[in-house]
C-alpha positions as a Markdown table, in Angstrom:
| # | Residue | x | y | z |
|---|---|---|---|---|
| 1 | Unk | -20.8 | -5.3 | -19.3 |
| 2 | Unk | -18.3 | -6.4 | -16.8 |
| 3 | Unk | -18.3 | -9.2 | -15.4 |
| 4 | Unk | -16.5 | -9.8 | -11.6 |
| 5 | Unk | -17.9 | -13.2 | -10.4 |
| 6 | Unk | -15.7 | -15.9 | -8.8 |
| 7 | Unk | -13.3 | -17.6 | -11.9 |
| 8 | Unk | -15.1 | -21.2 | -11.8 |
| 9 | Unk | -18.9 | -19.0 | -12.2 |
| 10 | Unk | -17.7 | -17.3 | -16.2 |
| 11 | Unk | -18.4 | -20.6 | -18.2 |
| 12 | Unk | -21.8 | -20.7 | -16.7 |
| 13 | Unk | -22.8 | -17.2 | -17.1 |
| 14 | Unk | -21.8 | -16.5 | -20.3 |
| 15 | Unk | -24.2 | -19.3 | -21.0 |
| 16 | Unk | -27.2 | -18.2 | -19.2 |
| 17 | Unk | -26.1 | -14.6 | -20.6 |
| 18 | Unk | -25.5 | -15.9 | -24.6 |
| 19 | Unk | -29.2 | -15.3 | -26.1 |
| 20 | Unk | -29.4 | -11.9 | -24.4 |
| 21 | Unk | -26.5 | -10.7 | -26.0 |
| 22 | Unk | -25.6 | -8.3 | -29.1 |
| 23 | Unk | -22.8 | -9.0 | -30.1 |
| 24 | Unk | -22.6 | -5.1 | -32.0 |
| 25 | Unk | -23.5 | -3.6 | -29.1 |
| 26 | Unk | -22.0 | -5.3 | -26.1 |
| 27 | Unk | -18.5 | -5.3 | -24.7 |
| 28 | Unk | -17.6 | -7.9 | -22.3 |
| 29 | Unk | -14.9 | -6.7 | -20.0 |
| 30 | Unk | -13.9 | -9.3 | -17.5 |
| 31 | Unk | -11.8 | -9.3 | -14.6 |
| 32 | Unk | -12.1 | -12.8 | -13.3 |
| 33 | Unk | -8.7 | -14.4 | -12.7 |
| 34 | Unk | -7.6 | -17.3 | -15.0 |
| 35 | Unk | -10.4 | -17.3 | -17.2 |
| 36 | Unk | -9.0 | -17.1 | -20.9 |
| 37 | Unk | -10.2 | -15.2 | -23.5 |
| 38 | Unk | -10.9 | -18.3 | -25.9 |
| 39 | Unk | -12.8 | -20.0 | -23.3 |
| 40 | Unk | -15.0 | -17.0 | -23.1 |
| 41 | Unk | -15.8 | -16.6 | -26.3 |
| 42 | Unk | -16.6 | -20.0 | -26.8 |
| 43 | Unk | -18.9 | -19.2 | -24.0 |
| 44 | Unk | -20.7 | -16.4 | -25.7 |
| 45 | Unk | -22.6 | -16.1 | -29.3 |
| 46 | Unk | -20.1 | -16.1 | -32.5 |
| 47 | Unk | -18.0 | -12.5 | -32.7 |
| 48 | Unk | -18.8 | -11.8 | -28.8 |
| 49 | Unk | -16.1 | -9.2 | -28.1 |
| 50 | Unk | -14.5 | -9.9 | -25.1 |
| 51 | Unk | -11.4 | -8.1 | -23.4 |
| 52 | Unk | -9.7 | -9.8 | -20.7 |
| 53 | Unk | -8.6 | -7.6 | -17.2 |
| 54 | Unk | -6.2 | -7.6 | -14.5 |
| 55 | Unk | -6.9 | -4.5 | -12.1 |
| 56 | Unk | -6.0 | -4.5 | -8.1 |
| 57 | Unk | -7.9 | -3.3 | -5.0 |
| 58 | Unk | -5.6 | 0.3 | -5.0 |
| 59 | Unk | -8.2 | 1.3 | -8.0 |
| 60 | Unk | -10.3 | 2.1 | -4.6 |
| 61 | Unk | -8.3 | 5.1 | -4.1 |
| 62 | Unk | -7.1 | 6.1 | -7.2 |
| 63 | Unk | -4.2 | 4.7 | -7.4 |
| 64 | Unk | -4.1 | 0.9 | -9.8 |
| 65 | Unk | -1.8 | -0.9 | -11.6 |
| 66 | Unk | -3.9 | -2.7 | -14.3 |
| 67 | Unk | -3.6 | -4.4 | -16.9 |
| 68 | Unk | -5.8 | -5.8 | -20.1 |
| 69 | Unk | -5.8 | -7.6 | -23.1 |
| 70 | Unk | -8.1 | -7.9 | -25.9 |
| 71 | Unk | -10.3 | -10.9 | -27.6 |
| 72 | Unk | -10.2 | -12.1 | -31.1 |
| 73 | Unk | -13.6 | -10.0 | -31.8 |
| 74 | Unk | -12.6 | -6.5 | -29.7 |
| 75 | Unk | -12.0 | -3.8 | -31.6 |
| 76 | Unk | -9.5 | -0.7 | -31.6 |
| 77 | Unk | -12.4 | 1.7 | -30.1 |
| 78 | Unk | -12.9 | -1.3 | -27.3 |
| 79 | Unk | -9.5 | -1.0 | -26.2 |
| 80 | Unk | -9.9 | 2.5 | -26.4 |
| 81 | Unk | -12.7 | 2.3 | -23.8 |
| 82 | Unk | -11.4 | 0.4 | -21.9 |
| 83 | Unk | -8.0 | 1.9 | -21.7 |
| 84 | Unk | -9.6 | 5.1 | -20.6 |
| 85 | Unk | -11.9 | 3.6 | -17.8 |
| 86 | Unk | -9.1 | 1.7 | -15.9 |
| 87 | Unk | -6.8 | 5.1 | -16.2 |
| 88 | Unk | -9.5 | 6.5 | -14.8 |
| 89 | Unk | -8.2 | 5.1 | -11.5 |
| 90 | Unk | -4.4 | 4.8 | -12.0 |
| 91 | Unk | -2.0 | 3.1 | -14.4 |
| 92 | Unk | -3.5 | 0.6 | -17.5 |
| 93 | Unk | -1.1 | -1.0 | -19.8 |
| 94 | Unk | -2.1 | -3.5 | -22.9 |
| 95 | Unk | -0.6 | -6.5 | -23.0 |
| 96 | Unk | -0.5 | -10.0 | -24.5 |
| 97 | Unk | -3.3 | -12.4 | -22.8 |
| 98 | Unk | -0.3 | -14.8 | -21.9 |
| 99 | Unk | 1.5 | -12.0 | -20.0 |
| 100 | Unk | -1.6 | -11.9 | -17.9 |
| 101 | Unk | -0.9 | -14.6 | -15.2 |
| 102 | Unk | 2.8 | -12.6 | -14.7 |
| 103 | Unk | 0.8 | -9.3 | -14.2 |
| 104 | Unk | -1.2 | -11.0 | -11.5 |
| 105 | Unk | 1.6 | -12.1 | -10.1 |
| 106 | Unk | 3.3 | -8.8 | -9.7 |
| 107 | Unk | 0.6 | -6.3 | -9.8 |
| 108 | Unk | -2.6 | -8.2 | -9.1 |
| 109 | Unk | -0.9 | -9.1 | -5.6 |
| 110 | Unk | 1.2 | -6.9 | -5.2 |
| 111 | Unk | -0.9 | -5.0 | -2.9 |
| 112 | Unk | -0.7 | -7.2 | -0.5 |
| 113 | Unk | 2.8 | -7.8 | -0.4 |
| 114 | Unk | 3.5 | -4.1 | -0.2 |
| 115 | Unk | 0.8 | -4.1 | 3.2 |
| 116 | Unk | 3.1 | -6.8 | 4.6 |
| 117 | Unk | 6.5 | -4.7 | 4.1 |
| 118 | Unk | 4.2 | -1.8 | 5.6 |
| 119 | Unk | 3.1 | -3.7 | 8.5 |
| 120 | Unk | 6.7 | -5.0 | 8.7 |
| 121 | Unk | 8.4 | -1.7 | 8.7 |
| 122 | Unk | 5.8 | -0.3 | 11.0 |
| 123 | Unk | 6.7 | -3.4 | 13.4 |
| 124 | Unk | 10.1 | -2.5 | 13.9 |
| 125 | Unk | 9.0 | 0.9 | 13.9 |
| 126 | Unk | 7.3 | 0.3 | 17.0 |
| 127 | Unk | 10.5 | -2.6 | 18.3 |
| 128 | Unk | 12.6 | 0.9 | 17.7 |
| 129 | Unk | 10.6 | 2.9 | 20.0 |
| 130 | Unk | 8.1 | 4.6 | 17.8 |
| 131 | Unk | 4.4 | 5.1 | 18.7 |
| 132 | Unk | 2.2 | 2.3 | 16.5 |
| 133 | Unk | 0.4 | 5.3 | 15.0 |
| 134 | Unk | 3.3 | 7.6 | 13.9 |
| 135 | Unk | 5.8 | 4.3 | 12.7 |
| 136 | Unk | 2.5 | 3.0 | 10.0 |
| 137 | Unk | 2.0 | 6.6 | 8.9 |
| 138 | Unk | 5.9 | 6.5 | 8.0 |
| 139 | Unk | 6.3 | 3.4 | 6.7 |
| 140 | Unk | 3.5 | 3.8 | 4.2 |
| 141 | Unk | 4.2 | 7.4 | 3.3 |
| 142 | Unk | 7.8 | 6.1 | 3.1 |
| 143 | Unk | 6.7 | 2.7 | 0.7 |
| 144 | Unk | 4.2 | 5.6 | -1.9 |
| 145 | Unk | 7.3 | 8.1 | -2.0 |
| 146 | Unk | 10.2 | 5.2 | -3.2 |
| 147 | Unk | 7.1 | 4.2 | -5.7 |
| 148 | Unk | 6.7 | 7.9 | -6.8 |
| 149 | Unk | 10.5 | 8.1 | -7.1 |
| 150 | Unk | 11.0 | 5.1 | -9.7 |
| 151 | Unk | 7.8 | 6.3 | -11.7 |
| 152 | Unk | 8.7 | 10.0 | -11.9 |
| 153 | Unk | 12.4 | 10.0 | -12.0 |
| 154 | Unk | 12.2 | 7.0 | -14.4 |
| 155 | Unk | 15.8 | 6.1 | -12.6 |
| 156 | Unk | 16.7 | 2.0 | -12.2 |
| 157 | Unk | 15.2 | 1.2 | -8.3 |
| 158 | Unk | 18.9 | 0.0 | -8.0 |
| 159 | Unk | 20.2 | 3.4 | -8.6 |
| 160 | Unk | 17.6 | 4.6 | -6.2 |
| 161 | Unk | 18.7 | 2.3 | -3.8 |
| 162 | Unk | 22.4 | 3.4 | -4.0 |
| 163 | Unk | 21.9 | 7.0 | -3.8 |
| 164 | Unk | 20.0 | 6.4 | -0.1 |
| 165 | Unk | 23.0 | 3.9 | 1.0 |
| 166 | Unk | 26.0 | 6.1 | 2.7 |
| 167 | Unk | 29.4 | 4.0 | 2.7 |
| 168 | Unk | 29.6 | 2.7 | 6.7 |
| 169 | Unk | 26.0 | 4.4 | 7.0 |
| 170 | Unk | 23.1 | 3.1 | 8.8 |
| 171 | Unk | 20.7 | 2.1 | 5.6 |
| 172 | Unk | 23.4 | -0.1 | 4.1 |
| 173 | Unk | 23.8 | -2.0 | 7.4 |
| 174 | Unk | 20.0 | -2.9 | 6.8 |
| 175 | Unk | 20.1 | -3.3 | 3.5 |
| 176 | Unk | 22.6 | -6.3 | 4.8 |
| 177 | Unk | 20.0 | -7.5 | 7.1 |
| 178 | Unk | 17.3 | -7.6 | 4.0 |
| 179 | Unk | 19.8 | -9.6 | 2.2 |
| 180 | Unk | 21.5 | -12.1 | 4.1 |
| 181 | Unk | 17.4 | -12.7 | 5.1 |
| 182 | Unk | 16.6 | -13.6 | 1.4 |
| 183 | Unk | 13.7 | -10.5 | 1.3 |
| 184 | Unk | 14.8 | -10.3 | -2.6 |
| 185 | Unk | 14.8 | -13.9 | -3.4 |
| 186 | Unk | 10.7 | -14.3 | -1.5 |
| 187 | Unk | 9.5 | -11.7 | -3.4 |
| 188 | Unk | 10.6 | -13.3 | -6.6 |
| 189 | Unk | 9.3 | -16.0 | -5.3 |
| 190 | Unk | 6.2 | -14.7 | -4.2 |
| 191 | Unk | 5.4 | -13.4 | -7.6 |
| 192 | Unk | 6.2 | -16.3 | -9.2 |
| 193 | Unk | 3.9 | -18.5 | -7.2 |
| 194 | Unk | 1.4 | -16.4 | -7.4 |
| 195 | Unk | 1.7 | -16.5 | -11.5 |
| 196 | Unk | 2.0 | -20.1 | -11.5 |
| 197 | Unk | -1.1 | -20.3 | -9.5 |
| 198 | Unk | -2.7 | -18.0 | -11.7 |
| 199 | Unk | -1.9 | -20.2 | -14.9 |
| 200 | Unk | -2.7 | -23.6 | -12.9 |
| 201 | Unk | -6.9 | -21.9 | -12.4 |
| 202 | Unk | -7.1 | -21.7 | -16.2 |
């Protein structure tokens, strides 16, 4: 059973849920942000087994970044289960529950930082000349290509980055720009916030 309603809405429907449950039969996979595990199994009947998910909205196309951890009460074969239904639609990792709120931070909304650097680079696409249409189909083929890059080659984004940059060439010149305007630090920040956030709705 999954369960995907709003965070403050688990407590309540694992009660209304409890005396309909087996706990042999039924896996609980939840993807409801901020909710621990304990508090869910305190929730459910005694030995409920309960695995705890972070997914994001690229799973729509194929193409997530998820990650899951597992209850006092799941099993190997659960993880197993679950481990092949989020691969299904991308990338699924196990981690430790308290490595979820960092996951959400980077992965979980990610998405929509990476739409912003999109729209961004598709902006001055478009300040540079380009035709709206022909500058957001190159920034976001340009953003899934660097990301191909680092998970294929396996190579530090770092070295990446210096293998693009030319001495005196145009890329480093903007890669000045991105700096001196703190892009690096906001991220960080960004993710960060957005973990501490996640930690605060528990």
């Amino acid at each position: 059973m999954v369960i995907a309603v709003k965070p403050d809405q688990v407590v309540g429907l694992f009660g209304e849920l409890a005396a309909s449950w087996n706990t042999e039969r039924h896996l609980v996979v939840s993807i409801a942000a901020g909710v621990p595990l304990a508090r869910m199994e305190a929730a459910g009947p005694s030995g409920l087994r309960v695995i705890r998910v972070m997914p994001n909205t690229p799973a729509l196309v194929g193409a997530s970044a998820s990650a899951y951890a597992v209850g006092s009460s799941a099993t190997c074969a659960d993880a197993e289960v679950v481990q092949k239904f989020l691969a299904s639609v991308g990338l699924a990792l196990e981690v430790k529950e308290k490595l979820l709120d960092a996951v959400t931070g980077v992965s979980g909304s990610g998405p929509a930082y990476a739409f912003l650097m999109i729209e961004a680079l598709a902006d001055g696409g478009v300040a540079a000349g380009l035709p709206r249409d022909i500058a957001q189909r190159l920034a976001a083929q340009t953003l899934l290509g660097a990301a191909k890059m680092v998970l294929e080659t396996g190579q530090h984004p770092g070295a990446l980055k210096d293998a693009v940059c030319s001495p005196g060439g145009t890329t480093i010149e903007g890669i000045h720009v991105l700096e001196k305007g703190g892009v690096r630090a906001a991220l960080i920040g960004a993710v960060r916030a957005a973990a501490d956030k996640a930690k605060a709705m528990a």
